[in-house]
C-alpha positions, -999 to 999 in steps of 0.1 A, spaced: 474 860 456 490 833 480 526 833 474 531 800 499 512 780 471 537 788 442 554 756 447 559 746 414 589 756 386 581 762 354 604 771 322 587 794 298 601 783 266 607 810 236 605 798 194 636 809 179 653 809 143 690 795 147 714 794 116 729 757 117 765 745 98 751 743 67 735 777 74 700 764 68 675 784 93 659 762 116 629 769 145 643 756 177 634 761 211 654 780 237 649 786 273 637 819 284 623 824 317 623 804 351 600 811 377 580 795 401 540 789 396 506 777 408 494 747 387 458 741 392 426 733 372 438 701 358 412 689 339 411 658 313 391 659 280 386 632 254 383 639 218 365 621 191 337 597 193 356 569 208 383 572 234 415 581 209 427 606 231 428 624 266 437 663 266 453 679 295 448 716 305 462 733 332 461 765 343 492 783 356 494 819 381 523 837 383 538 863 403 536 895 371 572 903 360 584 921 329 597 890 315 566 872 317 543 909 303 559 900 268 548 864 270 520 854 242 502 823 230 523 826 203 560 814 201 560 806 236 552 772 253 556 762 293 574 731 299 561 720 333 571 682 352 587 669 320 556 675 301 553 707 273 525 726 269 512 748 247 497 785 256 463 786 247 456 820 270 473 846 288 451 864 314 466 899 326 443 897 360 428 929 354 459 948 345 467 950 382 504 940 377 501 916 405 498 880 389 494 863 352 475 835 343 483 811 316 462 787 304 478 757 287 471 724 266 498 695 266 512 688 238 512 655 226 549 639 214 
């Protein structure tokens, strides 16, 4: 692993249930985790017959920490450059506690 190329910040994001004013639970998400990451393997896909749409995926290493251990595909998402994505994959690297691997698909807003 080549700490010198983390030169990106990402914000791991969590999905949480909040209670507003008229106590009506809503899904909203919250910041959970900061860190800095490798963004590579940008690659473009298009869907359907015709061109209707181009699908981003990028895959993002990080340094292991507890924080990001708990981290699933599920009620998580990355936001990265202004752009949120959406965890398709999290690779453990071998269990080796050294670096995770996330693999992610923009979400479309």
């Amino acid at each position: 692993m080549n700490i010198s190329r983390m030169n990106s910040r990402i914000i791991v994001q969590k999905n949480t249930v909040t209670v507003d004013r008229y106590q009506n639970h809503v899904n909203v998400w919250i910041d959970y985790f900061s860190c800095a990451a490798y963004a590579s393997t940008y690659a473009a896909k298009e869907t359907g017959n015709e061109i209707t749409s181009e699908e981003r995926s990028v895959t993002f290493c990080c340094r292991y920490c507890p924080e990001l251990a708990v981290v699933s595909s599920t009620g998580y998402r990355i936001v990265f450059q202004d752009e949120v994505y959406n965890i398709q994959s999290v690779d453990a690297m071998n269990y080796q506690k050294d670096e995770i691997r996330f693999t992610c698909a923009r979400v479309h807003r």
